[in-house]
N, C-alpha and C positions, 0 to 999 in steps of 0.2 A: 532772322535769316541764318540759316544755318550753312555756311557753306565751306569749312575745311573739316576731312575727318582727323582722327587721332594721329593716326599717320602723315596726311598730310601738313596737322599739324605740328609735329615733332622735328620735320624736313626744312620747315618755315624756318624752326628756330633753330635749326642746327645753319643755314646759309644766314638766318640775322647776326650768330655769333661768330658765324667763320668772316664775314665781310663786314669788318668794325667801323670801316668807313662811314660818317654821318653822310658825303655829299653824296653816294652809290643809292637809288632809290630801290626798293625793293626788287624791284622789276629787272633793274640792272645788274641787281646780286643775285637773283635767279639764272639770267642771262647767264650769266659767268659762268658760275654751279653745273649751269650745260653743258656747256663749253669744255673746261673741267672735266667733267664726265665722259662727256663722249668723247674727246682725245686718249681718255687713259684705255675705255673702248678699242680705239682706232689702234693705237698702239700695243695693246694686250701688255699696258701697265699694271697686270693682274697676279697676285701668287696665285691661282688656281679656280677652276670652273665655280668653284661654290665665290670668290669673292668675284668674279664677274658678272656673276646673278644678282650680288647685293650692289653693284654698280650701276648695271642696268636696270636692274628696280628702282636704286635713288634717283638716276634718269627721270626714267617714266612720272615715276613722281613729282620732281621735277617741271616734267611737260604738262604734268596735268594743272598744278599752280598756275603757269603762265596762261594754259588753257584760260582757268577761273577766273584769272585776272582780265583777259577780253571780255568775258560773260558778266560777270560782276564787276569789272571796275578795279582797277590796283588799291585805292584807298581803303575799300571793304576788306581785300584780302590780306592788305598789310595790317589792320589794325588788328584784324583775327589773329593774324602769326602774332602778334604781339599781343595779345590781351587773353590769348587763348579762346577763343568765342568758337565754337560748331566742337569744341570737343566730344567726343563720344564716350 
C-alpha cells in the first residue's frame, strides 16, 4: 500500500520530531501541528505573504495526513511516517 507521498512524508516526520512526547499518538501531534498552524494563520504570525503560503501548505498538508488517517487507519499512516514506506 502505498499511501504517503514524499511530501507528505517529510511533514510526518518533521511533527514526529517536533512532538518528542512518547504518550502524544500520532494523530494527536497532527492535531496540534493544526492547531499550530492555523493560529499563526489566524494571527498573521507571518514575516510575509511567501511564508504564509509555506504555512498554509504545511496546513493543507497537514489535513490531508489526518484525512489518510480516517481512510487507512492511524497505525498504517504512522508506521509510513516512521519507516518511510509510499516514498516517492
Amino acid at each position: 500500500m502505498q499511501c504517503l507521498n514524499k511530501e507528505e512524508y517529510r511533514v510526518a516526520q518533521r511533527v514526529n520530531h517536533y512532538f518528542k512526547c512518547d504518550d502524544m499518538s500520532f494523530q494527536d501531534k497532527l492535531f496540534n501541528a493544526i492547531l499550530i498552524a492555523q493560529y499563526e494563520l489566524e494571527v498573521h504570525h507571518y514575516a510575509g505573504d511567501e511564508e504564509r503560503k509555506k504555512i498554509a501548505r504545511f496546513k493543507n498538508i497537514l489535513d490531508g495526513l489526518l484525512h489518510k488517517i480516517s481512510v487507512y487507519g492511524m497505525p498504517s499512516i504512522a508506521t509510513a511516517a516512521e519507516d518511510g514506506i509510499g516514498q516517492e
